[in-house]
C-alpha positions as CSV (number, residue, x, y, z in Angstrom):
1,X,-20.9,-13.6,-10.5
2,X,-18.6,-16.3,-10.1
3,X,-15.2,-16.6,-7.8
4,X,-13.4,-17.3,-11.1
5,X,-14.8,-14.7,-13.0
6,X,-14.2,-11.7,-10.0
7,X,-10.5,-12.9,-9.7
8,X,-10.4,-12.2,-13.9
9,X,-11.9,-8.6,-13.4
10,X,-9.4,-8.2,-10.3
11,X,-6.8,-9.1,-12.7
12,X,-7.8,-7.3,-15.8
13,X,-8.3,-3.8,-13.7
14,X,-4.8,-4.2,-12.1
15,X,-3.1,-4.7,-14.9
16,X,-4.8,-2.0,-17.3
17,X,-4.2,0.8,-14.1
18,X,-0.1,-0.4,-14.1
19,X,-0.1,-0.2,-17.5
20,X,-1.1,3.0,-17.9
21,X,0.5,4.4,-14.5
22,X,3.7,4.3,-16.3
23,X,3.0,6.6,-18.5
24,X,3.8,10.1,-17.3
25,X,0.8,12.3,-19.4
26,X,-1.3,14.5,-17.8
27,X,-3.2,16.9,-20.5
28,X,-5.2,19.2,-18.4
29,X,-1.9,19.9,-16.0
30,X,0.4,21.1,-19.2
31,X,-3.4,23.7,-20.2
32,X,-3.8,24.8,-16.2
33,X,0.4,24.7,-13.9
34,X,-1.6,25.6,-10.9
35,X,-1.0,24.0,-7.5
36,X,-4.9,23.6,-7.7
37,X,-4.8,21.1,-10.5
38,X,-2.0,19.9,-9.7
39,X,-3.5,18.3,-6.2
40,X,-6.7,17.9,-7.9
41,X,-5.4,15.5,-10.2
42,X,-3.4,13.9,-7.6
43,X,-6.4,13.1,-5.7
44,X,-8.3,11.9,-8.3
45,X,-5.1,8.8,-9.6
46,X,-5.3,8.0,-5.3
47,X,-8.9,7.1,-6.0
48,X,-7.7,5.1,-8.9
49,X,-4.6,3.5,-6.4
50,X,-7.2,2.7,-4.1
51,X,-9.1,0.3,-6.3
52,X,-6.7,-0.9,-7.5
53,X,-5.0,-1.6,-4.3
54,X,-8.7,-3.3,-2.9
55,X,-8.4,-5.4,-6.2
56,X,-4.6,-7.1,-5.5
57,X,-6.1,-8.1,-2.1
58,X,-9.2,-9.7,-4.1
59,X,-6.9,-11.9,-6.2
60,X,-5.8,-15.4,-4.4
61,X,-2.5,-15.7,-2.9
62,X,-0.8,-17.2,-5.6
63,X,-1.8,-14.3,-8.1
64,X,-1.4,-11.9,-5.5
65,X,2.2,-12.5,-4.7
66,X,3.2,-12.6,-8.3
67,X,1.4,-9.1,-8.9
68,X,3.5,-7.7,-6.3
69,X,6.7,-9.0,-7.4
70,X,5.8,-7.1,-11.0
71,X,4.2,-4.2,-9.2
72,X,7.1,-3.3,-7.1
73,X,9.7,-3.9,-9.5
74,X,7.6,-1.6,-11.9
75,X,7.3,1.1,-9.2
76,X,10.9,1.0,-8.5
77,X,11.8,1.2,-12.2
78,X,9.9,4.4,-12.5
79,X,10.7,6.2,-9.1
80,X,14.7,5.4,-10.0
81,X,14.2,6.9,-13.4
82,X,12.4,9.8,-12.2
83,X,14.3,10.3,-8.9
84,X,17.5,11.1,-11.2
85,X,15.5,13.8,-12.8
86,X,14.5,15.0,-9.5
87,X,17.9,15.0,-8.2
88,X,19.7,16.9,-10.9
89,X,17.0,19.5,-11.0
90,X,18.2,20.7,-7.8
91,X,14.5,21.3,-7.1
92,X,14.1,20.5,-3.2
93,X,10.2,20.6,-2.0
94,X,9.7,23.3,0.0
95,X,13.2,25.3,-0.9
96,X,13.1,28.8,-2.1
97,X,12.9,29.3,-5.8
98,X,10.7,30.0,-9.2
99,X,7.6,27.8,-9.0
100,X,3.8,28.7,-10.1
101,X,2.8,29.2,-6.9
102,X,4.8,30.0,-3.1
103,X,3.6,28.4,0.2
104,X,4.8,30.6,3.1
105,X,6.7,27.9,5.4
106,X,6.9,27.8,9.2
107,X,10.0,29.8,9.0
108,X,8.3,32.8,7.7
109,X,9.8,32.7,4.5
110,X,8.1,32.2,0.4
111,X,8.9,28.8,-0.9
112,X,8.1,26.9,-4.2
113,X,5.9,24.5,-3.9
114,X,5.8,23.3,-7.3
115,X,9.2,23.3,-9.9
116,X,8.6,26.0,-12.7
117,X,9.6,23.4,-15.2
118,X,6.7,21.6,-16.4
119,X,8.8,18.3,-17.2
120,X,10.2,18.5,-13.7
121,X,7.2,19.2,-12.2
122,X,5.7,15.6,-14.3
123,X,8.8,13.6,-12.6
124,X,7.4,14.9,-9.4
125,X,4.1,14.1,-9.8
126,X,4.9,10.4,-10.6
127,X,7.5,10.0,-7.9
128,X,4.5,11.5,-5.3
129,X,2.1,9.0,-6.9
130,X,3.8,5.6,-6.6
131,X,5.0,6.4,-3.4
132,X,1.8,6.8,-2.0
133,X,0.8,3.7,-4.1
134,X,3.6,1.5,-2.4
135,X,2.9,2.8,1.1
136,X,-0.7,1.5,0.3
137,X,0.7,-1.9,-0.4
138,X,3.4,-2.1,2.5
139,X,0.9,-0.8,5.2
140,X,-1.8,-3.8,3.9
141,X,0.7,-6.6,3.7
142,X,3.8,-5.3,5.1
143,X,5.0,-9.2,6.4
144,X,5.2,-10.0,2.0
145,X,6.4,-6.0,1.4
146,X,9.5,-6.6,4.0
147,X,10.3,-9.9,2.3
148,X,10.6,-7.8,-1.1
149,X,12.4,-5.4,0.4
150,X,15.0,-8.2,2.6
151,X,15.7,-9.5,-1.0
152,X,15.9,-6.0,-3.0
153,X,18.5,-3.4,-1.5
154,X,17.3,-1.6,-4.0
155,X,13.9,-1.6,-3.9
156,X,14.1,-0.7,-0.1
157,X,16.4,2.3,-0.7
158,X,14.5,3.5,-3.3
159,X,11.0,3.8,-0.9
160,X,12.9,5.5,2.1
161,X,14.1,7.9,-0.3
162,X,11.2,8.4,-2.3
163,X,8.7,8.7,1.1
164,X,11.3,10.9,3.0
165,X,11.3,12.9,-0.1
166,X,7.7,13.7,-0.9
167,X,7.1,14.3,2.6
168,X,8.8,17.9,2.6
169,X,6.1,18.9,0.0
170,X,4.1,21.6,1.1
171,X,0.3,21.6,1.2
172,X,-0.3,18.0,1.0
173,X,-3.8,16.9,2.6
174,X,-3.9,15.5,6.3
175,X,-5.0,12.1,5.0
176,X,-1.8,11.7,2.4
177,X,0.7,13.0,5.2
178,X,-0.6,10.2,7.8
179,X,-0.3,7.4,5.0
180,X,3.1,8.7,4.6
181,X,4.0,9.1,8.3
182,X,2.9,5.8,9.1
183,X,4.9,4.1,5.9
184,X,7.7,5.9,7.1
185,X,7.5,4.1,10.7
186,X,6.9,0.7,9.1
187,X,9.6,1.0,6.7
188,X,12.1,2.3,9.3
189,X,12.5,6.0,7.4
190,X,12.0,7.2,11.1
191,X,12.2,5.6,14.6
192,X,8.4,4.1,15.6
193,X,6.6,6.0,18.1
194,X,5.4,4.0,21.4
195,X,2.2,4.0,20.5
196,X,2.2,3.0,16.7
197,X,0.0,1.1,15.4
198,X,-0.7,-0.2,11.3
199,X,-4.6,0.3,10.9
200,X,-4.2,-1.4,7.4
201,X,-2.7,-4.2,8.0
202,X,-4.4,-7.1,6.7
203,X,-5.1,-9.7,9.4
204,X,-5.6,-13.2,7.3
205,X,-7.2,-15.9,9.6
206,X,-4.8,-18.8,10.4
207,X,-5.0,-21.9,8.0
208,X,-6.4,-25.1,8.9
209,X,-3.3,-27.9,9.1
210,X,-4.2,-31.3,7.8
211,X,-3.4,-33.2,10.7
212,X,-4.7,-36.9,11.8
213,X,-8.6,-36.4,13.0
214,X,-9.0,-36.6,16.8
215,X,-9.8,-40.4,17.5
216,X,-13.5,-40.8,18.4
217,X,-15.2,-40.0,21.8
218,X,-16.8,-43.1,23.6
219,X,-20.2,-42.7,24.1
220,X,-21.2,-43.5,27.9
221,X,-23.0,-46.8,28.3
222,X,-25.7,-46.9,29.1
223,X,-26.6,-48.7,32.3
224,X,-29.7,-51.1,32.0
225,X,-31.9,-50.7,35.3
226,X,-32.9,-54.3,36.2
227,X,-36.2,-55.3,37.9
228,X,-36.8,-56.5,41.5
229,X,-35.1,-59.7,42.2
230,X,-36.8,-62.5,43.9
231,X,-36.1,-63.8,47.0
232,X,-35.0,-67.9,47.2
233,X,-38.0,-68.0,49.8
234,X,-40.0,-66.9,47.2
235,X,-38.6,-69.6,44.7
């Protein structure tokens, strides 16, 4: 397969999963509300994130940074929308109240895990899902990710928010709370522990400068042994 041809696929696959990321429809979620399908369909779009997350790093740097200027602004259009719907829900992960399932919480006492209302529970869903998604990104190229964020207020808010957010939601698995623990570090949600470290960060060998070429070494002459000289006697 050629170079040109896998950069196309790369493309293609990216654009199709963004495409259809931002529509909020989940089928077998409205026939079964249970926490159970609800993380089992959340782990199966991270699979999805994931490849398509390996395929932005696959494009060429030119490609690459104008899919993350269309990705983030996409991501941040959804999570704003959604975050309103959040907001005046009053639904607060991990609070008390009506929900299809309760999580009994360090204090001892029932909470909600999920909203009861299915519509609310969708805006969750999505906000949980492109957070995670942008963490991805910002944790494999955080130096272009705080560049975005230098030059969109918005776009910054909107990620501390969102991570500091989905964080309080019970019963996430280990792997999802370290991505999110770690974003929240690099994205200065939370101070940075001494010992932090970014195991994603994508470490891009330094580019070769065209400079003037060294000038040429001088080969060692060679030094001609003579024969034995004659003597003038000998003359």
């Amino acid at each position: 397969m050629s170079l040109r041809f896998s950069y196309w696929i790369s493309w293609l696959f990216v654009v199709a999963f963004f495409f259809l990321n931002s529509f909020p429809v989940r089928i077998v979620a409205q026939e079964d509300d249970s926490v159970e399908m609800f993380f089992k369909l959340f782990v199966a779009k991270r699979m999805e994130q994931l490849q398509a997350v390996k395929n932005i790093l696959n494009l060429d740097m030119e490609r690459q940074k104008g899919f993350l200027d269309k990705i983030t602004l996409k991501i941040q259009e959804v999570m704003t929308r959604h975050r309103v719907s959040m907001e005046t829900s009053g639904y607060i992960p991990g609070a008390p109240g009506p929900g299809p399932a309760h999580h009994l919480g360090e204090d001892g006492e029932e909470s909600s895990v999920l909203p009861a209302d299915p519509a609310i529970r969708e805006s969750l869903s999505l906000v949980l899902e492109n957070s995670c998604l942008l963490c991805d990104i910002v944790l494999r190229l955080p130096d272009e990710m705080h560049k975005r964020f230098k030059a969109n207020k918005d776009l910054d808010l909107i990620l501390k928010w969102s991570v500091g957010f989905v964080k309080q939601i019970p019963l996430l698995d280990e792997s999802t709370q370290r991505l999110l623990n770690l974003c929240s570090q690099e994205i200065g949600v939370i101070p940075k522990e001494a010992e932090y470290h970014n195991p994603y960060k994508i470490v891009k060998p330094a580019q070769k400068r065209f400079e003037d070429p060294p000038p040429p070494t001088k080969k060692p002459r060679l030094k001609l042994q003579r024969g034995p000289k004659m003597s003038r006697p000998e003359l």
